[in-house]
PDB file as gemmi writes it, atoms N, CA and C in Angstrom:
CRYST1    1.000    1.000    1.000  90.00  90.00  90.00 P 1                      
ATOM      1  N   UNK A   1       0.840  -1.172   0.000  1.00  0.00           N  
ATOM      2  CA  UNK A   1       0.000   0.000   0.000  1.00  0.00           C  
ATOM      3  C   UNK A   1       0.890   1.241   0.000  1.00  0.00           C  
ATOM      4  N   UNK A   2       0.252   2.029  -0.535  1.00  0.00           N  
ATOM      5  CA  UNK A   2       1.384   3.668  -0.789  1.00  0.00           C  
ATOM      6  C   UNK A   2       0.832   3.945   0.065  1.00  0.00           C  
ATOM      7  N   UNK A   3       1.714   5.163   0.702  1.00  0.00           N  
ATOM      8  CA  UNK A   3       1.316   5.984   1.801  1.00  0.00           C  
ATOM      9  C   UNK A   3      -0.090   6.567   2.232  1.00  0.00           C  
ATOM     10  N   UNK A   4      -0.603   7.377   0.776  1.00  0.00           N  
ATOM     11  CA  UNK A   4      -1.619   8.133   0.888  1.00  0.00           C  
ATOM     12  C   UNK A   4      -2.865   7.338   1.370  1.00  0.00           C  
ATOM     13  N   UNK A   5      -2.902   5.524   0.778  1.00  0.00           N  
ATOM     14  CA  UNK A   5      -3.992   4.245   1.411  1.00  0.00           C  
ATOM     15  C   UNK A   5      -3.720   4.587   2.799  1.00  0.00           C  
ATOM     16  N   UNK A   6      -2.113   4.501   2.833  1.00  0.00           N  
ATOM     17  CA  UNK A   6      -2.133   4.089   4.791  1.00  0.00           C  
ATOM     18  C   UNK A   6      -2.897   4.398   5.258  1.00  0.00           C  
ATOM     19  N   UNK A   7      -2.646   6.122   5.189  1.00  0.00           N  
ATOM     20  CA  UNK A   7      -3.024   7.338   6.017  1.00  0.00           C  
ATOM     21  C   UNK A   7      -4.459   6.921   5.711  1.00  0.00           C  
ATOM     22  N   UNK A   8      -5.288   7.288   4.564  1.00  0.00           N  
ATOM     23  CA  UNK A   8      -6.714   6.785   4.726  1.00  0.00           C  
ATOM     24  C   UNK A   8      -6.938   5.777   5.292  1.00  0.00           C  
ATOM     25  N   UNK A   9      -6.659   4.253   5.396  1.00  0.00           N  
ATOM     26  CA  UNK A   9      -7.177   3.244   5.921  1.00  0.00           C  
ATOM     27  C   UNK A   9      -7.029   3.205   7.578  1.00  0.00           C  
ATOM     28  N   UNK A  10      -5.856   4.017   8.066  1.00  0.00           N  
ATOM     29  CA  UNK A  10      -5.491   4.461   9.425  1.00  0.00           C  
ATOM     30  C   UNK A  10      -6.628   5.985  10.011  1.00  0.00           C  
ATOM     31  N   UNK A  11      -6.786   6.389   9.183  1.00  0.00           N  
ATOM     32  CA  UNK A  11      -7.911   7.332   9.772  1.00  0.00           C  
ATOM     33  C   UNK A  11      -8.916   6.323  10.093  1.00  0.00           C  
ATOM     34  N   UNK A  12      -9.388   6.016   8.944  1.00  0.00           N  
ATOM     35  CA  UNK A  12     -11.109   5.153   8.932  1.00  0.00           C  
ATOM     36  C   UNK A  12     -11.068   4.013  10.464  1.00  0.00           C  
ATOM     37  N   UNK A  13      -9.810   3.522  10.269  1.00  0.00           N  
ATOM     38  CA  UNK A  13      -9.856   2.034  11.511  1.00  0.00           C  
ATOM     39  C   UNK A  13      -9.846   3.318  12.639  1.00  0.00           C  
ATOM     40  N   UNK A  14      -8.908   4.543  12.749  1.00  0.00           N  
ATOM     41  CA  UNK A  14      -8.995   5.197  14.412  1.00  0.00           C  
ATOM     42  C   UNK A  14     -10.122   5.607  14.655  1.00  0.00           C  
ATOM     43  N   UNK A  15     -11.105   6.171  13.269  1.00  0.00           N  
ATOM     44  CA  UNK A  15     -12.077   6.682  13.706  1.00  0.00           C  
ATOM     45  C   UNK A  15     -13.416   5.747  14.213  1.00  0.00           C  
ATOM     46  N   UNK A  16     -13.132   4.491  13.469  1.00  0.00           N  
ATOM     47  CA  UNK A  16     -13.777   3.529  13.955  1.00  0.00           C  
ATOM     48  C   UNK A  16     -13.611   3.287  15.708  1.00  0.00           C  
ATOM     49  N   UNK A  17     -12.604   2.867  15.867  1.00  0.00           N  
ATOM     50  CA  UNK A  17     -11.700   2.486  17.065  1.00  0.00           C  
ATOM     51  C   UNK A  17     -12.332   3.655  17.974  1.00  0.00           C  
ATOM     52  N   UNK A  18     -12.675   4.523  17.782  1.00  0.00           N  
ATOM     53  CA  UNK A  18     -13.452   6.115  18.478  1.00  0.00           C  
ATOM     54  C   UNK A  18     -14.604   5.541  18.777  1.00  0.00           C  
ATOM     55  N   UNK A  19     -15.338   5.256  18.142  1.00  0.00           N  
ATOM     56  CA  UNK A  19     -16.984   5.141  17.843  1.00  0.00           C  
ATOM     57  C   UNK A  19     -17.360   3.671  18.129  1.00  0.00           C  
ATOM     58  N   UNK A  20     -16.276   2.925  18.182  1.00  0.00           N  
ATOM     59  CA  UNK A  20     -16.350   1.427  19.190  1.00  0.00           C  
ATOM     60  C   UNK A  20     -16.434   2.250  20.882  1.00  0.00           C  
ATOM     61  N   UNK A  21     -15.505   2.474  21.414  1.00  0.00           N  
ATOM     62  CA  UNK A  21     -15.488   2.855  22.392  1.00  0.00           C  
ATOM     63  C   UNK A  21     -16.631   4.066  23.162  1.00  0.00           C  
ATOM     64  N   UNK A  22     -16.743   4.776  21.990  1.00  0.00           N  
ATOM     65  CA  UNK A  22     -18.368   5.479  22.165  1.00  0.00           C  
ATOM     66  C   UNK A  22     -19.510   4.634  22.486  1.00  0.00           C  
ATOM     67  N   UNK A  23     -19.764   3.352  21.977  1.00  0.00           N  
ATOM     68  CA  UNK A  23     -20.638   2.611  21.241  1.00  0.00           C  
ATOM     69  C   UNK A  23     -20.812   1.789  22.584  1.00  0.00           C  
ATOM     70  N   UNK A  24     -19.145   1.271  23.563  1.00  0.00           N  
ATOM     71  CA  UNK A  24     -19.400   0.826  24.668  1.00  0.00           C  
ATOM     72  C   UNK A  24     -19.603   1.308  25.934  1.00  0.00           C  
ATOM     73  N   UNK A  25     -19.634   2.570  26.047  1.00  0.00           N  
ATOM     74  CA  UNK A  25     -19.916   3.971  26.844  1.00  0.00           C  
ATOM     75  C   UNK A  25     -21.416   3.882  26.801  1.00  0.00           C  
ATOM     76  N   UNK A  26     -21.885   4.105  25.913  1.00  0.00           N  
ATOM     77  CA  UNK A  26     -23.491   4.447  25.520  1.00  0.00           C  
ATOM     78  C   UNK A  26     -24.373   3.275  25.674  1.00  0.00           C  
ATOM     79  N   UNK A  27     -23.695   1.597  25.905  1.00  0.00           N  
ATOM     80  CA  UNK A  27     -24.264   0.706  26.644  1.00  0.00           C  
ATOM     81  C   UNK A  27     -24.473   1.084  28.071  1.00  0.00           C  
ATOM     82  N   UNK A  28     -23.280   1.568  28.419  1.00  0.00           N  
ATOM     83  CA  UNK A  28     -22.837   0.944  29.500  1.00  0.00           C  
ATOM     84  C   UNK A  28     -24.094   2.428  30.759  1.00  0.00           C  
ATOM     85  N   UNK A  29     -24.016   2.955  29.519  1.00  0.00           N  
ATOM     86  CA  UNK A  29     -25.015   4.130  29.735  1.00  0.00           C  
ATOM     87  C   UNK A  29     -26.815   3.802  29.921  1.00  0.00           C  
ATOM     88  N   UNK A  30     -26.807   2.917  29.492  1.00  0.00           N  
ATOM     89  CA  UNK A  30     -28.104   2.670  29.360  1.00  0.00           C  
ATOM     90  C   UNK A  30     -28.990   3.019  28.076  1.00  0.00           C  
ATOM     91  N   UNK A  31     -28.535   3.571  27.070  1.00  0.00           N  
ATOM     92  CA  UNK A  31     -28.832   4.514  26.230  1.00  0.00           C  
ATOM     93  C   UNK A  31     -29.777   3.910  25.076  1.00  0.00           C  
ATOM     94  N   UNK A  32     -30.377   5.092  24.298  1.00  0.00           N  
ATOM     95  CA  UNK A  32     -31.375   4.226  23.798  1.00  0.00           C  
ATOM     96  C   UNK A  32     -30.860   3.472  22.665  1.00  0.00           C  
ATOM     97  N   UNK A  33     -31.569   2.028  22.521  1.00  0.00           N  
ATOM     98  CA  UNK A  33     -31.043   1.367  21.481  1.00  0.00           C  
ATOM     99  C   UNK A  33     -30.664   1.567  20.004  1.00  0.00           C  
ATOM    100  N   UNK A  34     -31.334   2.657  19.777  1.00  0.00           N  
ATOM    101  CA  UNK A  34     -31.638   2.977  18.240  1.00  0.00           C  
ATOM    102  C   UNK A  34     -30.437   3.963  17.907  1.00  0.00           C  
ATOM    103  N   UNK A  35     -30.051   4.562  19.307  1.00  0.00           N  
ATOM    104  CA  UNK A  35     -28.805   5.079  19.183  1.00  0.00           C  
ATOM    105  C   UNK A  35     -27.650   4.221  19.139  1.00  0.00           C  
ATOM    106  N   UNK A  36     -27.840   3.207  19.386  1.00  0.00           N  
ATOM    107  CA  UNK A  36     -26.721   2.490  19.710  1.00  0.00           C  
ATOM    108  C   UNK A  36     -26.292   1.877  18.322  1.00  0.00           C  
ATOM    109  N   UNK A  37     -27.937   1.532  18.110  1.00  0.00           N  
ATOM    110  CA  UNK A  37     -27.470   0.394  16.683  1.00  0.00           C  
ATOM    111  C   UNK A  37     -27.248   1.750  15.575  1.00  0.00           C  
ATOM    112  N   UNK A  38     -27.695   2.397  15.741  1.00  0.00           N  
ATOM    113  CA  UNK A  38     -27.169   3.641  14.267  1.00  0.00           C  
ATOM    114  C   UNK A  38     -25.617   3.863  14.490  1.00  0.00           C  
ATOM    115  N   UNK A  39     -24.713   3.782  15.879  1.00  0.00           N  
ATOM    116  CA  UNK A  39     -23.228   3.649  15.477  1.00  0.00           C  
ATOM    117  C   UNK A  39     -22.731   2.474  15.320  1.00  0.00           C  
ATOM    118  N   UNK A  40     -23.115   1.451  15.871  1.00  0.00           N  
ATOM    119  CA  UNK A  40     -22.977   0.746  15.398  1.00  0.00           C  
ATOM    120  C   UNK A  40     -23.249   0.154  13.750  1.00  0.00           C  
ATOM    121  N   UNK A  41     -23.917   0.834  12.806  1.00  0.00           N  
ATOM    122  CA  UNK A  41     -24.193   0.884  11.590  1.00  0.00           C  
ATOM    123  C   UNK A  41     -22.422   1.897  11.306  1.00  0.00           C  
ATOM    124  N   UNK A  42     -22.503   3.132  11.647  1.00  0.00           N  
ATOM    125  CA  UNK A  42     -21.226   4.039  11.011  1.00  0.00           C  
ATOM    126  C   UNK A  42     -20.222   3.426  11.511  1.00  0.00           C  
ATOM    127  N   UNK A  43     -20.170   2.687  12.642  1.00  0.00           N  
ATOM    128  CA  UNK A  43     -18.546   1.651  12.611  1.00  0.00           C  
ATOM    129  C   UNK A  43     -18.512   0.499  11.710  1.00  0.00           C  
ATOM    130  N   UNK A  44     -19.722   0.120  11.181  1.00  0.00           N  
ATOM    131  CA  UNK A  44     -19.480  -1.439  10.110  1.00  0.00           C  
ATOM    132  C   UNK A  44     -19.125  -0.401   9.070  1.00  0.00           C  
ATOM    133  N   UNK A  45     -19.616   0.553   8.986  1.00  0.00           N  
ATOM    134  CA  UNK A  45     -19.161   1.290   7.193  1.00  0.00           C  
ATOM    135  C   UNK A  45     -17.573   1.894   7.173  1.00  0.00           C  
ATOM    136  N   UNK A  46     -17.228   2.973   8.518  1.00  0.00           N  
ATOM    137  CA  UNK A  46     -15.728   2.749   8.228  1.00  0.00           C  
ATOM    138  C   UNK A  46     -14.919   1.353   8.028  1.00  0.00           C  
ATOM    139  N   UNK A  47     -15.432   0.160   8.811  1.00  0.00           N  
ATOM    140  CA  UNK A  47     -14.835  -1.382   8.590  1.00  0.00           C  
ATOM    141  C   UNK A  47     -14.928  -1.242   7.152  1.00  0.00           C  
ATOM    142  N   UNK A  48     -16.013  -1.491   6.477  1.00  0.00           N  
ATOM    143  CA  UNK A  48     -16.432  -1.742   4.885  1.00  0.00           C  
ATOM    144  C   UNK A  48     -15.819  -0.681   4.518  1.00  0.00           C  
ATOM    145  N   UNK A  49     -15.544   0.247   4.364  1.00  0.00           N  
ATOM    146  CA  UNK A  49     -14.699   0.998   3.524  1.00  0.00           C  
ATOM    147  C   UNK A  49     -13.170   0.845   3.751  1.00  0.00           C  
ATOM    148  N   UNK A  50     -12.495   0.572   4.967  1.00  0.00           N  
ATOM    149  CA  UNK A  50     -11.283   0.288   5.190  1.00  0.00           C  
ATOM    150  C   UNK A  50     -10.893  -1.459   4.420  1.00  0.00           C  
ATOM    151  N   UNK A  51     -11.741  -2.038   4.541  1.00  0.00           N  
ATOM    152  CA  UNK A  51     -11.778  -3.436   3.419  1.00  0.00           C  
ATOM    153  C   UNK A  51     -11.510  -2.787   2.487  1.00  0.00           C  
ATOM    154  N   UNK A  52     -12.529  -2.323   1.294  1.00  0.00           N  
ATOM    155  CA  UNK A  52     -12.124  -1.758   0.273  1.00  0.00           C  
ATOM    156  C   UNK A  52     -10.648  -1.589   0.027  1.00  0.00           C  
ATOM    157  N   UNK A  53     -10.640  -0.451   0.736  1.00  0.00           N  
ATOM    158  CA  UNK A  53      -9.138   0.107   0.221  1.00  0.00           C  
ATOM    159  C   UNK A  53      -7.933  -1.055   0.605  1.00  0.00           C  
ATOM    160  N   UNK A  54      -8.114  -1.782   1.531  1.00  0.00           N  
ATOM    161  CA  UNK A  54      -7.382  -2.779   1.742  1.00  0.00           C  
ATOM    162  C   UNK A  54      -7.068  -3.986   0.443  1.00  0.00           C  
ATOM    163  N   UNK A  55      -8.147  -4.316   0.039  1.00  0.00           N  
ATOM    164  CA  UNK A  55      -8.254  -5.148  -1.154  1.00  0.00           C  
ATOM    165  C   UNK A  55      -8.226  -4.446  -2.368  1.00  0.00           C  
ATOM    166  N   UNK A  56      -8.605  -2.845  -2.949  1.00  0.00           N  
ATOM    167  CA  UNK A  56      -7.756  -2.692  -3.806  1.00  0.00           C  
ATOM    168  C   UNK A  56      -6.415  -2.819  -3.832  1.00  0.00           C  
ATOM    169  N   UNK A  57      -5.459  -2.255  -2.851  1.00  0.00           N  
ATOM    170  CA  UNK A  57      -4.469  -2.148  -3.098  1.00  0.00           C  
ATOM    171  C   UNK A  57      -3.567  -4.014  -3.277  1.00  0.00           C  
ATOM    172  N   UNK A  58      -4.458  -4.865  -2.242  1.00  0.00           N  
ATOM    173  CA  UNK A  58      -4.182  -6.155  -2.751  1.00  0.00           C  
ATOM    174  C   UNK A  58      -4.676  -6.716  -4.579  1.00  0.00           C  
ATOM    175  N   UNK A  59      -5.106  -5.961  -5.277  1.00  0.00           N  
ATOM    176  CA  UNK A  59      -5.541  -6.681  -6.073  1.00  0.00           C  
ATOM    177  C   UNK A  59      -4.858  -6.025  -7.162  1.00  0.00           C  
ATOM    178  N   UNK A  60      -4.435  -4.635  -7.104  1.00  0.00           N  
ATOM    179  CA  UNK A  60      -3.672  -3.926  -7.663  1.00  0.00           C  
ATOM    180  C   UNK A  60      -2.110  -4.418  -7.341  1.00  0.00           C  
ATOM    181  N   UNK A  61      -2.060  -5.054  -6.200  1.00  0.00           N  
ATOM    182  CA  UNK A  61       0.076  -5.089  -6.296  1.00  0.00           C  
ATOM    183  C   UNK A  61      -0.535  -6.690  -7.008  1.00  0.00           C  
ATOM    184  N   UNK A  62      -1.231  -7.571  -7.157  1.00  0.00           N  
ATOM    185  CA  UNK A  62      -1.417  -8.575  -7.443  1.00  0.00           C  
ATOM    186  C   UNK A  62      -1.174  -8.964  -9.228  1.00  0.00           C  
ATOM    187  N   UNK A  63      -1.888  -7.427  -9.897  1.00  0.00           N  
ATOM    188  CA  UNK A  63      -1.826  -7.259 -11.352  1.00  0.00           C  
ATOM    189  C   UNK A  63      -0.541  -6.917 -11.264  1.00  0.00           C  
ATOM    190  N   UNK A  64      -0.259  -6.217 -10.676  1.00  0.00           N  
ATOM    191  CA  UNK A  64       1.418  -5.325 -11.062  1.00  0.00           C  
ATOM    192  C   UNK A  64       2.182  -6.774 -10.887  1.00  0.00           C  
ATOM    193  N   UNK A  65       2.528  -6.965  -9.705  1.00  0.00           N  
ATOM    194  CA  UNK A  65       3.410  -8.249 -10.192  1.00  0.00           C  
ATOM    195  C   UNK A  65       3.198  -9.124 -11.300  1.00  0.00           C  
ATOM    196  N   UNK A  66       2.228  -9.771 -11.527  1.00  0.00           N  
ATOM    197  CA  UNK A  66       1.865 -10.804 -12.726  1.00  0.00           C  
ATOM    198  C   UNK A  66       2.445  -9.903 -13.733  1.00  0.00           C  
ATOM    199  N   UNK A  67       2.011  -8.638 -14.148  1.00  0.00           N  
ATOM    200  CA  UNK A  67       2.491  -7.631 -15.274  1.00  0.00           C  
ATOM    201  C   UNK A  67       3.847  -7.797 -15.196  1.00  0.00           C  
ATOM    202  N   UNK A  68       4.878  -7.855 -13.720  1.00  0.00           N  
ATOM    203  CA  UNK A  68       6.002  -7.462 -14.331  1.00  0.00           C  
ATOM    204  C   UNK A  68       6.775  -9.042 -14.282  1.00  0.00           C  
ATOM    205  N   UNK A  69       5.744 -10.315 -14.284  1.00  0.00           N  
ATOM    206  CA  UNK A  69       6.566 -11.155 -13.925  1.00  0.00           C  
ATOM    207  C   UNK A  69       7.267 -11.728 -13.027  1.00  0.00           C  
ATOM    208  N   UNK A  70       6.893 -10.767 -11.744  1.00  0.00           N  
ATOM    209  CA  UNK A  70       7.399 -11.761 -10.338  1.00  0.00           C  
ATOM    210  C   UNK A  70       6.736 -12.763  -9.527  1.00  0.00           C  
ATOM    211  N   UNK A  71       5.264 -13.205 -10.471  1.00  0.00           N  
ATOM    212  CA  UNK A  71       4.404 -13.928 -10.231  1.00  0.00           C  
ATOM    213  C   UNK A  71       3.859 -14.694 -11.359  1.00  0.00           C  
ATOM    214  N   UNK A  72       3.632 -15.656 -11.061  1.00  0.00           N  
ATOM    215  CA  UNK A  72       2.979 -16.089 -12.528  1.00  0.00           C  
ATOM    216  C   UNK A  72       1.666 -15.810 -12.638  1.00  0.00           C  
ATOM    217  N   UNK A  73       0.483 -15.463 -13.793  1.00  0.00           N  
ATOM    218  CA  UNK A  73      -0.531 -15.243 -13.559  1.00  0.00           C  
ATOM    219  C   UNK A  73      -1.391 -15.873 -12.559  1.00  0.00           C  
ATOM    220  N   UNK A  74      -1.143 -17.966 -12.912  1.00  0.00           N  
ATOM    221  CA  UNK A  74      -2.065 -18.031 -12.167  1.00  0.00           C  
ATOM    222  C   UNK A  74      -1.581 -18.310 -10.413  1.00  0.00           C  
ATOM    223  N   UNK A  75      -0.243 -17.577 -10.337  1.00  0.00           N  
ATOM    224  CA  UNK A  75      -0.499 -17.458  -8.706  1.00  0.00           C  
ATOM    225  C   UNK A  75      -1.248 -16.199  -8.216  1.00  0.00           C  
ATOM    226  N   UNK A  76      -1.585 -14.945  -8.917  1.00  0.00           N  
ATOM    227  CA  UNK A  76      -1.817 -14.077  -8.788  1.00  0.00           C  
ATOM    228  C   UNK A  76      -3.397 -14.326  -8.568  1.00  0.00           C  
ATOM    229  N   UNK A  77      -3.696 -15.169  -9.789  1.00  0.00           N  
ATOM    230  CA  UNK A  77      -5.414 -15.369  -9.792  1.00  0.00           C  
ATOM    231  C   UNK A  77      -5.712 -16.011  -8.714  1.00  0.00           C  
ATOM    232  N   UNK A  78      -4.838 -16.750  -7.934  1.00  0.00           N  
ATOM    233  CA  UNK A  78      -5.307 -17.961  -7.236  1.00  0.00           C  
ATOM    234  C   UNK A  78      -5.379 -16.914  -5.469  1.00  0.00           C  
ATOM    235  N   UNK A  79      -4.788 -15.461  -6.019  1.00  0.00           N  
ATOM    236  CA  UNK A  79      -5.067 -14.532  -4.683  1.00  0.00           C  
ATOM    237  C   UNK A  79      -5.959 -14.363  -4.608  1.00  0.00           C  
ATOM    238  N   UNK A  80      -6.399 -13.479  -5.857  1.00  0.00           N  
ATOM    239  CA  UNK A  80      -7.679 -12.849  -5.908  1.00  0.00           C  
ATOM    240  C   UNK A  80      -9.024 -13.678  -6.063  1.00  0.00           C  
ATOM    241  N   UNK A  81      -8.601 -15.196  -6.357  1.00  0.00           N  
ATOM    242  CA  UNK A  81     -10.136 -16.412  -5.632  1.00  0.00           C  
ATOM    243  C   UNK A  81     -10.286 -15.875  -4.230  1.00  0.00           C  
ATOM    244  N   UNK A  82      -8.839 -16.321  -3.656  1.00  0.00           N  
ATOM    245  CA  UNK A  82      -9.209 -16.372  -2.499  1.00  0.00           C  
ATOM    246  C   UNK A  82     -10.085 -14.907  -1.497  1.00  0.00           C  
ATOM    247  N   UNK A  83      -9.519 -14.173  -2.515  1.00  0.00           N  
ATOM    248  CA  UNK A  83     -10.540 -12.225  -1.874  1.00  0.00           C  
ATOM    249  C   UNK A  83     -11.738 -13.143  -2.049  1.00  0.00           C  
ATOM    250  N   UNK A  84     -11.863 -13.127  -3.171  1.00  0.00           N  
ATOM    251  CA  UNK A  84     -13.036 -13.255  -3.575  1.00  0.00           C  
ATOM    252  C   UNK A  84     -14.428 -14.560  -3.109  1.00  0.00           C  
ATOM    253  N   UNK A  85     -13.619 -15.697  -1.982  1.00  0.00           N  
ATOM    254  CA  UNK A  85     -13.991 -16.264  -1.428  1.00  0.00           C  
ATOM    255  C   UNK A  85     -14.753 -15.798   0.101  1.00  0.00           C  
ATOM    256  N   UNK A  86     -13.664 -15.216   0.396  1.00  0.00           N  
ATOM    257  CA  UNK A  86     -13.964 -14.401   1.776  1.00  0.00           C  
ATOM    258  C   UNK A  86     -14.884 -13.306   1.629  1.00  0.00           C  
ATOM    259  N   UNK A  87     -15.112 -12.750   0.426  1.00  0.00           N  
ATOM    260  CA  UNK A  87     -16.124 -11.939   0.332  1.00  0.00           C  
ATOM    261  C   UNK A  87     -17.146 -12.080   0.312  1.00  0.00           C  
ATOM    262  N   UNK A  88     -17.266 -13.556  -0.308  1.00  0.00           N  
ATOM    263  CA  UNK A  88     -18.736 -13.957  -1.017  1.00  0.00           C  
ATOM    264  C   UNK A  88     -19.224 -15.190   0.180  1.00  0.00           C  
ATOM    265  N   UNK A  89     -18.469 -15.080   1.495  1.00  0.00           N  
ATOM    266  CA  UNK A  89     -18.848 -16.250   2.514  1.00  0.00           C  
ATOM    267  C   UNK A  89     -19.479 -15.515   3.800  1.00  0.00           C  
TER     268      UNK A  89                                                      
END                                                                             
């Protein structure tokens, strides 16, 4: 991953990592449920968006190698089954 992913995928997980700990405050609070489950909804979407960017950049160094030959295609394909297993399970 290049830098500029890091930094995005490291915001999204801290800000998550924020709004977990909010999320167990506001139990622990008694608080109303509907509040609870609506952050709990905006912490699965920073997760789902920090995936994303996680698996482009896996699927992108995956082409680049095969392209330059430090992989053979089908070890490359046999990565991106496997994304593509875990996604679809």
């Amino acid at each position: 991953m290049d830098d500029e992913q890091n930094k995005s995928i490291l915001k999204a997980l801290r800000t998550c990592r924020g709004q977990l700990e909010g999320i167990l405050l506001m139990i622990e609070e008694k608080r109303n449920p509907l509040d609870v489950f609506n952050q709990i909804l905006a912490a699965q979407a920073l997760l789902k968006r920090a995936g994303k960017q996680v698996l482009s950049s896996q699927l992108k160094t995956s082409m680049q190698k095969a392209a330059d030959g430090d992989n053979s295609p089908q070890e490359e394909m046999a990565t991106v089954e496997t994304i593509l297993e875990k996604l679809l399970t």
